[in-house]
N, CA, C and O atoms as a Tripos MOL2 file, in Angstrom:
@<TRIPOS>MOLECULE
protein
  304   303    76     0     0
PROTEIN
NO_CHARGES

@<TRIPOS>ATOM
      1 N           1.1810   14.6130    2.4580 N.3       1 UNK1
      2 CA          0.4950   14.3910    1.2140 C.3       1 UNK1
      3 C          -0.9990   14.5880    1.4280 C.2       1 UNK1
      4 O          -1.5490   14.1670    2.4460 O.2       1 UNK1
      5 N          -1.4380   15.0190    0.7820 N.am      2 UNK2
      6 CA         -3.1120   15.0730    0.5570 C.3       2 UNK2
      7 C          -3.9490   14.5090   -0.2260 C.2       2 UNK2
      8 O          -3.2540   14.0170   -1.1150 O.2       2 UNK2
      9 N          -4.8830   14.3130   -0.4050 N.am      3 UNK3
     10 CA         -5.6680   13.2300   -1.1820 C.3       3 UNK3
     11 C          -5.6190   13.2590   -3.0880 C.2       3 UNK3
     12 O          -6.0250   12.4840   -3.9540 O.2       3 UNK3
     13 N          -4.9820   14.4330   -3.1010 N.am      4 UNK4
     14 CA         -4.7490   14.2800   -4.7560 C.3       4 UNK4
     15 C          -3.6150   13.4920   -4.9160 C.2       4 UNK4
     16 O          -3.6200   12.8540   -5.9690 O.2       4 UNK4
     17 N          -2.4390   13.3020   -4.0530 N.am      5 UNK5
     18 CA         -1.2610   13.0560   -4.2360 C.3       5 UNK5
     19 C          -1.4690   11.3630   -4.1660 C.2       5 UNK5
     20 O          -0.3510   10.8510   -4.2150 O.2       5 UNK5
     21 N          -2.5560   10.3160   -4.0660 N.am      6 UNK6
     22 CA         -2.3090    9.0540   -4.3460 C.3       6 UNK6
     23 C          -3.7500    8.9020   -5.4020 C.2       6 UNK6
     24 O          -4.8300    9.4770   -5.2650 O.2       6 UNK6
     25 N          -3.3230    7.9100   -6.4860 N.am      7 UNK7
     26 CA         -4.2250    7.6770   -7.1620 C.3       7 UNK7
     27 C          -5.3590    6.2550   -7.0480 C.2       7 UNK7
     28 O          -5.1180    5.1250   -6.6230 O.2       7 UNK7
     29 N          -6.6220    6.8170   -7.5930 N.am      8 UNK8
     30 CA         -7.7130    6.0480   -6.7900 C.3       8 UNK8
     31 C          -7.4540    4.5690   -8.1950 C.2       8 UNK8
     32 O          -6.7610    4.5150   -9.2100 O.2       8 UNK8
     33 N          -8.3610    3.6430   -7.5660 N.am      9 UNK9
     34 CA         -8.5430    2.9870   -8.6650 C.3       9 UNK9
     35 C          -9.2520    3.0180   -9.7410 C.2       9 UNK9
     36 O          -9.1740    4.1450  -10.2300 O.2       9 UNK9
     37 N          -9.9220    2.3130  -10.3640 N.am     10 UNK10
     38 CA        -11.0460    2.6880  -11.6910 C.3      10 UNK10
     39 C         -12.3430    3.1290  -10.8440 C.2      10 UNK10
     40 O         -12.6930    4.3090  -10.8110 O.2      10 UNK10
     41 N         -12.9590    2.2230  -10.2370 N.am     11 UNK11
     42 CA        -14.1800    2.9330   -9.8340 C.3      11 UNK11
     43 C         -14.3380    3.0040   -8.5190 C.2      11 UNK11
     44 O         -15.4480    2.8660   -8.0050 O.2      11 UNK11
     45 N         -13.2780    3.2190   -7.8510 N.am     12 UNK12
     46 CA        -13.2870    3.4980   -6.2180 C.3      12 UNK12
     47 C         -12.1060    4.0940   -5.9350 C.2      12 UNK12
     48 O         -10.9980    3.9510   -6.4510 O.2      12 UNK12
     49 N         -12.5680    4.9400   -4.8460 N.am     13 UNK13
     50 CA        -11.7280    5.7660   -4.3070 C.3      13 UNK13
     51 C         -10.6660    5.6540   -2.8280 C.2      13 UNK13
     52 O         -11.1290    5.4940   -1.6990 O.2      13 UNK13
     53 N          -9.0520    5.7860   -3.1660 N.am     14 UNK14
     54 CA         -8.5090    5.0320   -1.9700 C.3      14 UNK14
     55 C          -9.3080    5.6900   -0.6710 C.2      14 UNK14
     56 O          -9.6700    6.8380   -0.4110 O.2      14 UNK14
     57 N          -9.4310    4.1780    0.1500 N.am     15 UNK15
     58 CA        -10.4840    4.7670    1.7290 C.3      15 UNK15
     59 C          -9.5370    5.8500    2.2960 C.2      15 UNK15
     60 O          -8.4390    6.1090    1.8040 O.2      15 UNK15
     61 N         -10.0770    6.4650    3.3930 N.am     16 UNK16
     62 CA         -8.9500    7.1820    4.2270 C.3      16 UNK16
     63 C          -7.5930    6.4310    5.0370 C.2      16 UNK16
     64 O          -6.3840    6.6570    5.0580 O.2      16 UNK16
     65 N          -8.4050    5.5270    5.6130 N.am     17 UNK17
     66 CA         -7.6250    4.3470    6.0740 C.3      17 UNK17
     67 C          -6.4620    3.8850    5.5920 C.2      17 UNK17
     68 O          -5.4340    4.0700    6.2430 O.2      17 UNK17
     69 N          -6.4380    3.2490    4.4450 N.am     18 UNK18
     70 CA         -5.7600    3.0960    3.5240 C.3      18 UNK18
     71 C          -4.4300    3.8460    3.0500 C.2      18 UNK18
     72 O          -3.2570    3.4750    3.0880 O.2      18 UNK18
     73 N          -5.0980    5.1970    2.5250 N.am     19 UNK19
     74 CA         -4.3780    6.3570    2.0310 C.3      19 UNK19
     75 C          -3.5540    7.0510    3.3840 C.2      19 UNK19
     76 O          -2.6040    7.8330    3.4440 O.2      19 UNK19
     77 N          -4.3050    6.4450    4.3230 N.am     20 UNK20
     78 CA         -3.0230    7.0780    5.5260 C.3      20 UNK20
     79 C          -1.6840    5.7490    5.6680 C.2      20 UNK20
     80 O          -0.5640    5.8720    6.1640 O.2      20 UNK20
     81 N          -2.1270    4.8910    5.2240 N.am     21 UNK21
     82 CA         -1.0880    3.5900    5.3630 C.3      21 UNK21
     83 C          -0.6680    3.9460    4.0760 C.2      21 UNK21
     84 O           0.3480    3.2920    4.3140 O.2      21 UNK21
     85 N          -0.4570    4.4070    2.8040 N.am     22 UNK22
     86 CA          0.2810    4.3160    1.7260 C.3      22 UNK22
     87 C           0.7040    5.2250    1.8980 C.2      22 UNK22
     88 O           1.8760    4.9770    1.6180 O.2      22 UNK22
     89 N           0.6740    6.2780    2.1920 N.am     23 UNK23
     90 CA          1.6330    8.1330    1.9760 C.3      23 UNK23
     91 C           2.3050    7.5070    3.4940 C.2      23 UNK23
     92 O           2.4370    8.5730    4.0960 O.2      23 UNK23
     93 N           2.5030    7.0770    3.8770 N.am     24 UNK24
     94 CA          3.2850    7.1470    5.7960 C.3      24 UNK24
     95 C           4.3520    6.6650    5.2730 C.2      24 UNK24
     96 O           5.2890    6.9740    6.0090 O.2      24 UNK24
     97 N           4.8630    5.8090    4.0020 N.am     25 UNK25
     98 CA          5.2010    4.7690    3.6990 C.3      25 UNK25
     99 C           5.9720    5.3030    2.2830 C.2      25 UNK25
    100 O           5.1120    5.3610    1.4040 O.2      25 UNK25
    101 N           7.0180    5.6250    1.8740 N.am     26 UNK26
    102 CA          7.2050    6.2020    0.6970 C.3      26 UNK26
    103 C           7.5540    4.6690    0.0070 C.2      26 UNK26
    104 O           7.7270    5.0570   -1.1480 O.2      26 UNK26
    105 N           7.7500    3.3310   -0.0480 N.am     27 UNK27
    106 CA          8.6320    2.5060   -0.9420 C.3      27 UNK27
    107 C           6.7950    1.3380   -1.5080 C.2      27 UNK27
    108 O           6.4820    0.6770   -2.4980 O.2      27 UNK27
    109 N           5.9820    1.7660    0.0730 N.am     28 UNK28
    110 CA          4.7400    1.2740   -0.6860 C.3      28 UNK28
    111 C           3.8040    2.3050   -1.4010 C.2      28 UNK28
    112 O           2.9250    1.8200   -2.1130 O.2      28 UNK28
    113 N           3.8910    3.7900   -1.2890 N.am     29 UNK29
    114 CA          3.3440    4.3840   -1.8800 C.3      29 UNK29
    115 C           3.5390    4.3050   -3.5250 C.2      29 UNK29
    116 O           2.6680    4.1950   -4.3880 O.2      29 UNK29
    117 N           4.8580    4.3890   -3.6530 N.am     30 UNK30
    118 CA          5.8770    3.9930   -4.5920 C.3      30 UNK30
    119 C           5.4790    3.2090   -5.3240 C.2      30 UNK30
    120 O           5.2410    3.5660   -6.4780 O.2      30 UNK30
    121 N           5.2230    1.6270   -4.8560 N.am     31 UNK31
    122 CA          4.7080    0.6260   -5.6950 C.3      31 UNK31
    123 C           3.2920    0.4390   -5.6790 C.2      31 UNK31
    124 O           2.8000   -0.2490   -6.5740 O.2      31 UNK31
    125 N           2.4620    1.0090   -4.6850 N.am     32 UNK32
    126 CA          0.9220    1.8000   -5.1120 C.3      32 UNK32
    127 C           0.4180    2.3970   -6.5250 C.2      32 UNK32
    128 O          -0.4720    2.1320   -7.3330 O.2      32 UNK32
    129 N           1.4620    3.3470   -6.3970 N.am     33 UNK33
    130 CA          1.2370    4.2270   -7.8730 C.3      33 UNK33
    131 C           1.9740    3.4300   -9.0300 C.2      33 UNK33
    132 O           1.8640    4.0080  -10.1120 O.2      33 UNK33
    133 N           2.5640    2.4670   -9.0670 N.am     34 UNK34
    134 CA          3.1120    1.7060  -10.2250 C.3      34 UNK34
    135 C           1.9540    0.4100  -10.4250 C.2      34 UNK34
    136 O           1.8850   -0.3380  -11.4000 O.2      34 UNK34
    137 N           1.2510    0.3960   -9.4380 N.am     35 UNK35
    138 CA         -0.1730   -0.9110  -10.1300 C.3      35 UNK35
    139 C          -0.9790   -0.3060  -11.4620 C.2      35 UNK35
    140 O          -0.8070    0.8820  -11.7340 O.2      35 UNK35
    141 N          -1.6330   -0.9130  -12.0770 N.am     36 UNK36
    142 CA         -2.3990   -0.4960  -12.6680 C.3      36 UNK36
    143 C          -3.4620    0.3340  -12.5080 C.2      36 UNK36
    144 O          -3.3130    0.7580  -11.3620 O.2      36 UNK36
    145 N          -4.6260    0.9150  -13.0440 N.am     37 UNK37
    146 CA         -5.8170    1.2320  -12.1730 C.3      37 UNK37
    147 C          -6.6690    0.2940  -11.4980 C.2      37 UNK37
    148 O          -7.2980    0.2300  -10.4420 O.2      37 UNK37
    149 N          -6.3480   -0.7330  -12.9780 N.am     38 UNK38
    150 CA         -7.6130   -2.1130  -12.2900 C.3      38 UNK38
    151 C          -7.0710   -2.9910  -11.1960 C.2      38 UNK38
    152 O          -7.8910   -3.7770  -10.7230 O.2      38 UNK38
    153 N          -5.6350   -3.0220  -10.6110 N.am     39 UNK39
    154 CA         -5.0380   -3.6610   -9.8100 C.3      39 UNK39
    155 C          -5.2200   -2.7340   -8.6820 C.2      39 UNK39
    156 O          -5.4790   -3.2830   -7.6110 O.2      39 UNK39
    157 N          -5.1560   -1.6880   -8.6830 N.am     40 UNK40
    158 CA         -5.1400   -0.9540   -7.4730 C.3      40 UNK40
    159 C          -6.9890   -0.9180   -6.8280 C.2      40 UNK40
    160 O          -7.3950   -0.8610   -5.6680 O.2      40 UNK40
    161 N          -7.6860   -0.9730   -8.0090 N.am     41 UNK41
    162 CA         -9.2220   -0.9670   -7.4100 C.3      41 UNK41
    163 C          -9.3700   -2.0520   -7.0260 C.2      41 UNK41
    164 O         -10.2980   -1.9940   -6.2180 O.2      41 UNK41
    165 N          -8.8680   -3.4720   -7.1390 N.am     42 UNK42
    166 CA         -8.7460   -4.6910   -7.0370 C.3      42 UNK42
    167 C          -8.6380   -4.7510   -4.9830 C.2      42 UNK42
    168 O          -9.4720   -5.1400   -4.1660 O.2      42 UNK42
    169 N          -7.2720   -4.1920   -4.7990 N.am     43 UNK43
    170 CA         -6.9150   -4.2800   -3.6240 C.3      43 UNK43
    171 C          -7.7500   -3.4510   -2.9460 C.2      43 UNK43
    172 O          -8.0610   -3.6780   -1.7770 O.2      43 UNK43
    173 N          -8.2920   -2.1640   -3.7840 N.am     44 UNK44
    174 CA         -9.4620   -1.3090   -2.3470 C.3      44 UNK44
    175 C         -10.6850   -2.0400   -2.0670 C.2      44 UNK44
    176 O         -11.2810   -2.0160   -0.9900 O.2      44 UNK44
    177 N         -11.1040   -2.8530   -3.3590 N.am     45 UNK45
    178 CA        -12.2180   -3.7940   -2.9480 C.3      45 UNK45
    179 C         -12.1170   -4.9040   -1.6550 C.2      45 UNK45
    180 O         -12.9310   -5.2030   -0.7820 O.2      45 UNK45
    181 N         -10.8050   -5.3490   -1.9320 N.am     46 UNK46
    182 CA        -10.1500   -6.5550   -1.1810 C.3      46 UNK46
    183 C         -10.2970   -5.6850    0.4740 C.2      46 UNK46
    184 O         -11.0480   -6.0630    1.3740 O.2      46 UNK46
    185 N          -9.6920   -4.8890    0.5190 N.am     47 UNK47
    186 CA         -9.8190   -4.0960    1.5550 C.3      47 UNK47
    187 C         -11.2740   -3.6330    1.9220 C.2      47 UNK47
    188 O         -11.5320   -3.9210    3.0910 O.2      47 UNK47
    189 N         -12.1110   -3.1160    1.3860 N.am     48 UNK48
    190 CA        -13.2270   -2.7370    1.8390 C.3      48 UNK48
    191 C         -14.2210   -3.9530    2.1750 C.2      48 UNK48
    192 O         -14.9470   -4.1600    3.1480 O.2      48 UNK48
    193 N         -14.0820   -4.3640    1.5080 N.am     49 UNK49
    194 CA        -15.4980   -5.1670    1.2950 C.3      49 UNK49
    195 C         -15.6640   -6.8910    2.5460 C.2      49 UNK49
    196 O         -16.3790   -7.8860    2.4340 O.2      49 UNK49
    197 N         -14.5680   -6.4700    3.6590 N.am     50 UNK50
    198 CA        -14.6900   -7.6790    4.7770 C.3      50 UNK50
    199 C         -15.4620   -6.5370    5.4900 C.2      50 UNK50
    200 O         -15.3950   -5.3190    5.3250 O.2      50 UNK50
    201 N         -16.3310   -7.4080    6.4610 N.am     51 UNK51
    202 CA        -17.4600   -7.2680    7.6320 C.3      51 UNK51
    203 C         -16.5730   -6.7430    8.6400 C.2      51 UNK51
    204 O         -16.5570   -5.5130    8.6820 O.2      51 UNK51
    205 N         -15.9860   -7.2160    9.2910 N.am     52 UNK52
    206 CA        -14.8420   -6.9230   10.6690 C.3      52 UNK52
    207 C         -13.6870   -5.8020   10.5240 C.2      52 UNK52
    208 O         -12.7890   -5.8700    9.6850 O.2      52 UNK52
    209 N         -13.7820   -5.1680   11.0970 N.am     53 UNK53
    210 CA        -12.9550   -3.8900   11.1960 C.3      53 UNK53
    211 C         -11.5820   -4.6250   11.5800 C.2      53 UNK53
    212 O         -10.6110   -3.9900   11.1690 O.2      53 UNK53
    213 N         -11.2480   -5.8360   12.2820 N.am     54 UNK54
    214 CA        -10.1570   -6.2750   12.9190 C.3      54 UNK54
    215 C          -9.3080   -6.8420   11.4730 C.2      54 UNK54
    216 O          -8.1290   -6.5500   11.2720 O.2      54 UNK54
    217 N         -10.1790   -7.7450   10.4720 N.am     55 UNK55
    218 CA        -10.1900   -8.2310    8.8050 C.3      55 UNK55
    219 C          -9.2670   -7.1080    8.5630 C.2      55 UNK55
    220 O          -8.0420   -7.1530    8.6730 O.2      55 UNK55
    221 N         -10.3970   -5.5180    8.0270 N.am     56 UNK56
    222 CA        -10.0830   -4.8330    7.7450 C.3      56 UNK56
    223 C          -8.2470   -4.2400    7.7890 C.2      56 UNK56
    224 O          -7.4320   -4.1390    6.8720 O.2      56 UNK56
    225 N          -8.1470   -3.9940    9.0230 N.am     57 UNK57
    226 CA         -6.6420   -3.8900    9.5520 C.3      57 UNK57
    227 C          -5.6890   -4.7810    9.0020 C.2      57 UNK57
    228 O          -4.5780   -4.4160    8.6190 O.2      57 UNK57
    229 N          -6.0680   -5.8350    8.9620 N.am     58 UNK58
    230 CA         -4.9980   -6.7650    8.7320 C.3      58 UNK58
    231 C          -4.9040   -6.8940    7.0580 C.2      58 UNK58
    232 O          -3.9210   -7.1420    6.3590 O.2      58 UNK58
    233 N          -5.9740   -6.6940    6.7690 N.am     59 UNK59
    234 CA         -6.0510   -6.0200    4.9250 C.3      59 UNK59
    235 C          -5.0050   -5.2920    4.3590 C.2      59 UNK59
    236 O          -4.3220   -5.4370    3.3450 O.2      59 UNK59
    237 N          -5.0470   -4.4930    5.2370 N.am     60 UNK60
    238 CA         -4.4350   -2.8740    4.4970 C.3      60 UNK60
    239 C          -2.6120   -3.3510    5.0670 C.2      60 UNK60
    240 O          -1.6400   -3.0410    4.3780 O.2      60 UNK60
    241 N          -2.4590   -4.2810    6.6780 N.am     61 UNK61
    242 CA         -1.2650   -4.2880    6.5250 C.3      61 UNK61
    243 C          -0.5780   -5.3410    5.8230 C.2      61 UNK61
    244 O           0.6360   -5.2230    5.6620 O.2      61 UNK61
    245 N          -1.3930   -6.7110    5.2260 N.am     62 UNK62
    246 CA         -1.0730   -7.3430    4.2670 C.3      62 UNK62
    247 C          -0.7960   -6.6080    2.8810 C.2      62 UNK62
    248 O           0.2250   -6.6320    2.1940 O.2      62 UNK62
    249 N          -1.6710   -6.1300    2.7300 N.am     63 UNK63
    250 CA         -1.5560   -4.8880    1.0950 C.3      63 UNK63
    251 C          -0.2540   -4.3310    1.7970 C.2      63 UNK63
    252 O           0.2630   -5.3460    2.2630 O.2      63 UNK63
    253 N           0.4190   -3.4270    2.0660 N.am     64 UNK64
    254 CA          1.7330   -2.9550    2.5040 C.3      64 UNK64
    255 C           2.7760   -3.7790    2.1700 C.2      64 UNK64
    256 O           3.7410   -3.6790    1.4110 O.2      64 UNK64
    257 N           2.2980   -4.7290    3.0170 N.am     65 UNK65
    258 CA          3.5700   -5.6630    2.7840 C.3      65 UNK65
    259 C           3.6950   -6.0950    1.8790 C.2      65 UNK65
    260 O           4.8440   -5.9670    1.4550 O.2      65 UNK65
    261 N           2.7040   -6.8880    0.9370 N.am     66 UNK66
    262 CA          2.6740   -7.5180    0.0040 C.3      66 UNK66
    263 C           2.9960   -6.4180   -1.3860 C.2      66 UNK66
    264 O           3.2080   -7.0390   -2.4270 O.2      66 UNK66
    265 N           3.0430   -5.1960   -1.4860 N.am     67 UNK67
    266 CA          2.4120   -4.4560   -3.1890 C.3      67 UNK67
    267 C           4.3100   -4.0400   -2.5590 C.2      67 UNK67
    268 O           5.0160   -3.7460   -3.5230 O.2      67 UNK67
    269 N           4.8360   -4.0150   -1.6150 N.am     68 UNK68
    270 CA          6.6220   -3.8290   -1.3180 C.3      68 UNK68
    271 C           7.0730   -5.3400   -2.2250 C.2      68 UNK68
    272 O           7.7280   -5.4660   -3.2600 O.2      68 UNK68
    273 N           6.6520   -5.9950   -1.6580 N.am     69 UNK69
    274 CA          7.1470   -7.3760   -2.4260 C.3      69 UNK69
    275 C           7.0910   -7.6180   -4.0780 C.2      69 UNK69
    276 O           7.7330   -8.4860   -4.6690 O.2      69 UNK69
    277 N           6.4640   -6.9560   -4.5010 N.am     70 UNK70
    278 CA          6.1000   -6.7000   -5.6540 C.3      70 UNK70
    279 C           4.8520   -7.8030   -6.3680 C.2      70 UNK70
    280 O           4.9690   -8.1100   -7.5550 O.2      70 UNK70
    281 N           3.6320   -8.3710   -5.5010 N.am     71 UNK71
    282 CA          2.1820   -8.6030   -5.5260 C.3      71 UNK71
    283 C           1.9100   -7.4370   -5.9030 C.2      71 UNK71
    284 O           2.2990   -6.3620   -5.4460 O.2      71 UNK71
    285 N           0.7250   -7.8270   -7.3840 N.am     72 UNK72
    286 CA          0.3210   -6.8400   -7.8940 C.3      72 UNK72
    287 C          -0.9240   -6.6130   -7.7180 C.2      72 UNK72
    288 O          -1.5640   -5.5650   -7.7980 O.2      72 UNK72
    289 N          -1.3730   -8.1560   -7.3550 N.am     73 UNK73
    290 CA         -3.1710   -7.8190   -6.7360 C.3      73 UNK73
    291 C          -3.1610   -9.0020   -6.1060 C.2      73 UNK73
    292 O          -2.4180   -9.9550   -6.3420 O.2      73 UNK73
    293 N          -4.3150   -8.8830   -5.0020 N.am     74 UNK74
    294 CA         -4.5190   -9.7520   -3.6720 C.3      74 UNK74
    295 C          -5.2690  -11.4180   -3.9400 C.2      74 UNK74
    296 O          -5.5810  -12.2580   -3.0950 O.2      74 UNK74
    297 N          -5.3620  -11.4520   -5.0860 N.am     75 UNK75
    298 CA         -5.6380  -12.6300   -5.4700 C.3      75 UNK75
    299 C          -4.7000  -13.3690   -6.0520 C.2      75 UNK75
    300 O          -5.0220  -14.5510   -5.9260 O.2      75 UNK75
    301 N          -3.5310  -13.2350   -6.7230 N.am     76 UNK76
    302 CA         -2.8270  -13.8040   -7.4580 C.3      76 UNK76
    303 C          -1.2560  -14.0130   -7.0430 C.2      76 UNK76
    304 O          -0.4920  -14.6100   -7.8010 O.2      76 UNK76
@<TRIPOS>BOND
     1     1     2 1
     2     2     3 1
     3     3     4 2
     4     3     5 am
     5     5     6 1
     6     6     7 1
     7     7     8 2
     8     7     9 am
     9     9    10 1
    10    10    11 1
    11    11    12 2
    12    11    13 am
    13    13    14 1
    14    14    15 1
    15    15    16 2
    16    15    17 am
    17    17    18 1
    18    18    19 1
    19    19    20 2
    20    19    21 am
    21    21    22 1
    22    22    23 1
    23    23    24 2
    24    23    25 am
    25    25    26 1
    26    26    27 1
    27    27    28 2
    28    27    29 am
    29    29    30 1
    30    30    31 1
    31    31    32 2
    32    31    33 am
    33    33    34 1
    34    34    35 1
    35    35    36 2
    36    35    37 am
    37    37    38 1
    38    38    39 1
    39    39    40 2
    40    39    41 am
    41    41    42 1
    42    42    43 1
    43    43    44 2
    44    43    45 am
    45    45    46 1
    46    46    47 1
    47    47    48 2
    48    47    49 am
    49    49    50 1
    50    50    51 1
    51    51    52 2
    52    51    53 am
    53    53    54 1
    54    54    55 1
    55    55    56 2
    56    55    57 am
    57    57    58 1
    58    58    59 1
    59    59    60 2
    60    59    61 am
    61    61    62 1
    62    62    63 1
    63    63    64 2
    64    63    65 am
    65    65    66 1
    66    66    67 1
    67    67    68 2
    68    67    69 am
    69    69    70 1
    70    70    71 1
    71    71    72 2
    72    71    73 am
    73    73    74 1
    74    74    75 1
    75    75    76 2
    76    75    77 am
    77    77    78 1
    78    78    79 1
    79    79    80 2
    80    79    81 am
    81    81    82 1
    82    82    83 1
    83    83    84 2
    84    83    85 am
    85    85    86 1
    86    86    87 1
    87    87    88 2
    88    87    89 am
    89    89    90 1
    90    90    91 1
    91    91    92 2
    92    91    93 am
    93    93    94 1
    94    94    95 1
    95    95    96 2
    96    95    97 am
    97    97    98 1
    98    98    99 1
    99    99   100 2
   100    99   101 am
   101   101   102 1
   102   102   103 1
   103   103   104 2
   104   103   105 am
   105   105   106 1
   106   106   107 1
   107   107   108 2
   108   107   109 am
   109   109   110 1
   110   110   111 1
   111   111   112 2
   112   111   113 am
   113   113   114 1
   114   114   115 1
   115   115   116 2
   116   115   117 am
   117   117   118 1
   118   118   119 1
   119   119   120 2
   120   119   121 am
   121   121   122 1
   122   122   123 1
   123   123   124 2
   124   123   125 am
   125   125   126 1
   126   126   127 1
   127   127   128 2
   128   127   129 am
   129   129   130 1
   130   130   131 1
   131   131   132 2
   132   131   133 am
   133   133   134 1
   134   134   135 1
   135   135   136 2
   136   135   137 am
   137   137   138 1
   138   138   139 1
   139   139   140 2
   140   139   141 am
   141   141   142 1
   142   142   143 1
   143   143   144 2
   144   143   145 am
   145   145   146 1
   146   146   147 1
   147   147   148 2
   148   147   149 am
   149   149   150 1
   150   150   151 1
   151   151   152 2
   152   151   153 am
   153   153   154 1
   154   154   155 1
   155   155   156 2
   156   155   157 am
   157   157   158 1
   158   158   159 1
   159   159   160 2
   160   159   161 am
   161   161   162 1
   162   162   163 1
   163   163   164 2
   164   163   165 am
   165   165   166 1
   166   166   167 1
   167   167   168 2
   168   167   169 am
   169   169   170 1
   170   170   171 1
   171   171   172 2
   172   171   173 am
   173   173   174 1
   174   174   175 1
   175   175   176 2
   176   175   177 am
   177   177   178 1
   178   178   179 1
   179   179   180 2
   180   179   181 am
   181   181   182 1
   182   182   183 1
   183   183   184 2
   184   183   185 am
   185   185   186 1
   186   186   187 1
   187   187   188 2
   188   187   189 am
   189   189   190 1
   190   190   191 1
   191   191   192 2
   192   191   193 am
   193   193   194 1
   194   194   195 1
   195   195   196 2
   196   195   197 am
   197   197   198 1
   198   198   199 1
   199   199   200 2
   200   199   201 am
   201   201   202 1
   202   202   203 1
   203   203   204 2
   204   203   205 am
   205   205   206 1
   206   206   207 1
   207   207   208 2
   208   207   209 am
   209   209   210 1
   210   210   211 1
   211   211   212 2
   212   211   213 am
   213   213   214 1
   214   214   215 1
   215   215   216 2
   216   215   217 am
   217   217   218 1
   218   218   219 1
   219   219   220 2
   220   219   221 am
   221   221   222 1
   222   222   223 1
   223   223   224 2
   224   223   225 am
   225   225   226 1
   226   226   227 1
   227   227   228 2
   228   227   229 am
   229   229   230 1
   230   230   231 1
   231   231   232 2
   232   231   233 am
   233   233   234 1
   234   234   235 1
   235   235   236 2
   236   235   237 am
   237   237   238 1
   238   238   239 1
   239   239   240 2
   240   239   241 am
   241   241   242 1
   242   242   243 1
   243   243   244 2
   244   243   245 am
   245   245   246 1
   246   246   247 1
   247   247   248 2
   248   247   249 am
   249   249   250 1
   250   250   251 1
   251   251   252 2
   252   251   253 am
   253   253   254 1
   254   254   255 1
   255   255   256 2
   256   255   257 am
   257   257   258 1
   258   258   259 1
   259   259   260 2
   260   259   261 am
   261   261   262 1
   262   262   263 1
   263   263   264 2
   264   263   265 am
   265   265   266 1
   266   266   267 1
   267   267   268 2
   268   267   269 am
   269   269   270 1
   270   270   271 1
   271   271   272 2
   272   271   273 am
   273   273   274 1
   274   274   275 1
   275   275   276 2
   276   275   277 am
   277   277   278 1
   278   278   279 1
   279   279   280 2
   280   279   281 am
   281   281   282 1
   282   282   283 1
   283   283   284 2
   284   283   285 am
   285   285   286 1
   286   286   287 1
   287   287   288 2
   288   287   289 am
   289   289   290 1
   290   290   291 1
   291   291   292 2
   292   291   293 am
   293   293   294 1
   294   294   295 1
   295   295   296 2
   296   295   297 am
   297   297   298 1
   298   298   299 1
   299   299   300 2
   300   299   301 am
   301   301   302 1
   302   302   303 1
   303   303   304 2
@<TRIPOS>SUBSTRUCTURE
     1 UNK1         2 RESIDUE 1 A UNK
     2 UNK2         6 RESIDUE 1 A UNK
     3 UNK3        10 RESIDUE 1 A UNK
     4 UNK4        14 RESIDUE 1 A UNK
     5 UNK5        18 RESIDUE 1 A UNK
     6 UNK6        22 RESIDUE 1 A UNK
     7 UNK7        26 RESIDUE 1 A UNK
     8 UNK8        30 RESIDUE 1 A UNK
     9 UNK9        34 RESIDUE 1 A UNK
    10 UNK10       38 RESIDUE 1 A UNK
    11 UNK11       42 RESIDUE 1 A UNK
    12 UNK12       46 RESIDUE 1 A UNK
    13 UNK13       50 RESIDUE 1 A UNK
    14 UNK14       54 RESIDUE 1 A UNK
    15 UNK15       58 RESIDUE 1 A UNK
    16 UNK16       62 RESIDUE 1 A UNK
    17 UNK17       66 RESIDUE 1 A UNK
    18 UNK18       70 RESIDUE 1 A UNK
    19 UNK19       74 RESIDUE 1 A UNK
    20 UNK20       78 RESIDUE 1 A UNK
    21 UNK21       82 RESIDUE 1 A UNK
    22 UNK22       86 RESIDUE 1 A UNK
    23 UNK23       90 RESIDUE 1 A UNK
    24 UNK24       94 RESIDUE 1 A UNK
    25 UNK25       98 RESIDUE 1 A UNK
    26 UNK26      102 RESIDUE 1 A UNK
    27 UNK27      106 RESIDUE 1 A UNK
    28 UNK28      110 RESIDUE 1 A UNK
    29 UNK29      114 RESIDUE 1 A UNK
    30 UNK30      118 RESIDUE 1 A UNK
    31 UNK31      122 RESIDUE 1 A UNK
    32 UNK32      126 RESIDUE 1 A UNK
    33 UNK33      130 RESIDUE 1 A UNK
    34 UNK34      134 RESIDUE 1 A UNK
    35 UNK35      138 RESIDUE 1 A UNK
    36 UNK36      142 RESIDUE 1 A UNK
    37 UNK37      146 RESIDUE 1 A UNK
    38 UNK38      150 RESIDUE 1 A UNK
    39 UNK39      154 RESIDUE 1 A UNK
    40 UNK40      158 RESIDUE 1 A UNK
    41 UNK41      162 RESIDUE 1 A UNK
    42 UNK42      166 RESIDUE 1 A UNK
    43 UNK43      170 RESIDUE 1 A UNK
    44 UNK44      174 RESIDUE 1 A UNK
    45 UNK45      178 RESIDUE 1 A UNK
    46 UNK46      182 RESIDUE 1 A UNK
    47 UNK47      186 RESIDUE 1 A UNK
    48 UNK48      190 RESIDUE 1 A UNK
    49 UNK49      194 RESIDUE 1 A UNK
    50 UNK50      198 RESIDUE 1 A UNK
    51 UNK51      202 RESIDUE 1 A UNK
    52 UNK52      206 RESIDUE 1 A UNK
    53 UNK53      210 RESIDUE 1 A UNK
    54 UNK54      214 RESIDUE 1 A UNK
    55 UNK55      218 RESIDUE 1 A UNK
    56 UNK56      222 RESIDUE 1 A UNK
    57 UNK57      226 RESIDUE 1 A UNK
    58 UNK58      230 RESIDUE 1 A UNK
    59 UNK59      234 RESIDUE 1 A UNK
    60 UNK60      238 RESIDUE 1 A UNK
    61 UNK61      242 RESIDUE 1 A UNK
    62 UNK62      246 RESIDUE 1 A UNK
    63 UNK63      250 RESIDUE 1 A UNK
    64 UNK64      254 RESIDUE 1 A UNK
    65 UNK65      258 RESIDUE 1 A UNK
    66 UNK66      262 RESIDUE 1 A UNK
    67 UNK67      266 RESIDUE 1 A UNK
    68 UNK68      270 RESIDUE 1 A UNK
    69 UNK69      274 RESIDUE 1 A UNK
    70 UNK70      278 RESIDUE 1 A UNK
    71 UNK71      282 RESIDUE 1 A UNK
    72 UNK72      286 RESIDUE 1 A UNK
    73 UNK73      290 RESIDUE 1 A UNK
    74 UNK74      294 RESIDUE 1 A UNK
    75 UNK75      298 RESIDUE 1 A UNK
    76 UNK76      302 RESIDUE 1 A UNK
């Protein structure tokens, strides 16, 4: 997949990081593209916006796990 093939949120764009953990993954890509826009920019914020790259990691594999479970955003 290439970067057209997952959709960004409202005003941010999925990181690379990220977008390599959702396309690897067809059942979370799956429920990626079934969030909203504002739910999906929700989680890239959630994801971007910790200090620690180690945070970071554990972000994106909580988001995985969690948007499979059917969590629609990282706050709720």
């Amino acid at each position: 997949m290439n970067k057209k093939d997952i959709t960004d949120g409202v005003a941010h764009e999925v990181p690379a990081d990220l977008r390599e953990v959702l396309t690897s993954d067809q059942k979370a890509f799956t429920a990626w593209e079934n969030l909203t826009p504002l739910a999906r920019n929700e989680w890239i914020c959630w994801v971007t916006f910790v200090k620690k790259e180690e945070t970071r990691k554990e972000h994106i594999k909580r988001l995985s796990i969690e948007i499979k479970e059917g969590k629609r955003r990282p706050c709720c």
